[in-house]
N, C-alpha and C positions, 0 to 999 in steps of 0.2 A: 432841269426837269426832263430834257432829252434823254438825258444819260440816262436817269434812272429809269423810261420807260424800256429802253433798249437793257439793261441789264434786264429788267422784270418778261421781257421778251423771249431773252435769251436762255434764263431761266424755267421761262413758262412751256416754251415747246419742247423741252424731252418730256418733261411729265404729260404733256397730251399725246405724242408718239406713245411712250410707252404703256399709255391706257388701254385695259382692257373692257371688252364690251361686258354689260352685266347679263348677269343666265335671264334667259326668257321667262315667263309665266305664263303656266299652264294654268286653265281653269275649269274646274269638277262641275261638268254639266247640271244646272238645276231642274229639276224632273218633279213633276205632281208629285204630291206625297204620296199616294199608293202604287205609284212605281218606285224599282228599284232600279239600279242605277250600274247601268253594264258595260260599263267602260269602268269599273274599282275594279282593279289587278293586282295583285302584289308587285311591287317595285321588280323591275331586273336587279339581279346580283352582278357585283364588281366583278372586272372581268382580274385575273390574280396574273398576274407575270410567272413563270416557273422560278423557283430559288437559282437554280444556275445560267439564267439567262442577266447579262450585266443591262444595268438603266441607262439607258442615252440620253444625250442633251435634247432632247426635243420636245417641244413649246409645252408648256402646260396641258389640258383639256379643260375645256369650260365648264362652269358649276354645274352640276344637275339643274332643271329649271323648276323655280319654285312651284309646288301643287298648292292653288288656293283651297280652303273647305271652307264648309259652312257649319257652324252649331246651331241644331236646335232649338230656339226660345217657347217662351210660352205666350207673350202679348207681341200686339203691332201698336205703335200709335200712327194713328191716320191723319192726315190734316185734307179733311173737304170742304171744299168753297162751290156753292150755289153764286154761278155766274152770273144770273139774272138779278139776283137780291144784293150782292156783296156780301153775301154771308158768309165765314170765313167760321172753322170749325174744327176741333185738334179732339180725337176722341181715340183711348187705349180699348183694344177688343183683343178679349184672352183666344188664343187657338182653337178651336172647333165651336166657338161662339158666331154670334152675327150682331149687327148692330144696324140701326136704322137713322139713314138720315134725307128728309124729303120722299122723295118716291123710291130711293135707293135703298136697295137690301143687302149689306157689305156682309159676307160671310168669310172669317179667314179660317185655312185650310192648313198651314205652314207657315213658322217664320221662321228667319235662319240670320245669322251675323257670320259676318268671317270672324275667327281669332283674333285677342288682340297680336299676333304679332305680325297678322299679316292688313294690308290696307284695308281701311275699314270702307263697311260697306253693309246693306239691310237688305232682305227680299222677301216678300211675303210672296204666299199663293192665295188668289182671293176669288171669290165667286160673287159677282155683283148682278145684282137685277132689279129692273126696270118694274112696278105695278103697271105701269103704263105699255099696252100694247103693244105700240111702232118702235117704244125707245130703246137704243140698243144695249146689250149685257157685255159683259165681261167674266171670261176665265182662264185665270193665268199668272206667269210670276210679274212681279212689279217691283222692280229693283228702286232703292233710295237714291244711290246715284245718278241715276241715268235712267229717271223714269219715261222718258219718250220712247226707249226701246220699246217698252210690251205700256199700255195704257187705255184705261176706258177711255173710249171716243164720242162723247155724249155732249149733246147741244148746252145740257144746262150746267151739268156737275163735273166736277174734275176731281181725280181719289189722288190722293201719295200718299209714301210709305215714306214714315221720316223715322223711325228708327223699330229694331227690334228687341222686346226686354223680358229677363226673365220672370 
């Protein structure tokens, strides 16, 4: 049993030496739909070696780093839960529609998916309001992932964005 962990050892550490790290990811800032979005540049061109200049041994260069995007959809489904009731609640709202649930007035603005080839992931732009005076609104992206980045912050209801479709 020794033996073979000490070969599987010895083995194992050139190919972790000789690992290399994976290119970083870049990600295409998400902007209200009626902005536009200024930071898209066309890519830098390769830089070319001149023909009579010879290629030297030295190390690779790293991948480009992936640019993530977002396509366009036309629905969100939402899933809102009324805290106080346990009411629990999954409703599809097409793009520049609204939908109503309790005192809430979800309006979406934007939905977006990344590609499939890149990690998936959903984000609507939503405009939420309160009929009620004091209660607070929401306007903004709300990502599927990681919806505690950007989220309405309201005593009774909690919004997500669990996917985006066309």
């Amino acid at each position: 049993m020794r033996g073979r962990l000490a070969i599987l050892a010895l083995l194992g550490l050139p190919v972790i030496a000789i690992a290399q790290p994976a290119a970083p990811i870049t990600v295409t800032p998400l902007l209200p739909p009626s902005v536009q979005n200024p930071m898209a540049a066309p890519p830098p061109k390769a830089a070319q070696l001149p023909a009579d200049q010879p290629v030297t041994g030295s190390p690779p260069q790293p991948a480009a780093p992936m640019q993530l995007t977002w396509v366009a959809q036309g629905s969100v489904l939402l899933q809102l839960l009324d805290k106080v009731n346990a009411q629990n609640s999954v409703v599809t709202v097409k793009v520049g529609q609204q939908a109503q649930f309790g005192s809430l007035t979800i309006r979406v603005q934007a939905c977006n998916n990344h590609p499939p080839d890149q990690p998936r992931d959903s984000a609507a732009y939503l405009a939420i309001a309160d009929s009620r005076p004091d209660a607070p609104g929401f306007r903004g992206w709300v990502l599927a992932n990681n919806p505690s980045l950007s989220m309405l912050q309201h005593p009774i209801y909690d919004v997500r964005v669990v996917d985006c479709r066309a």
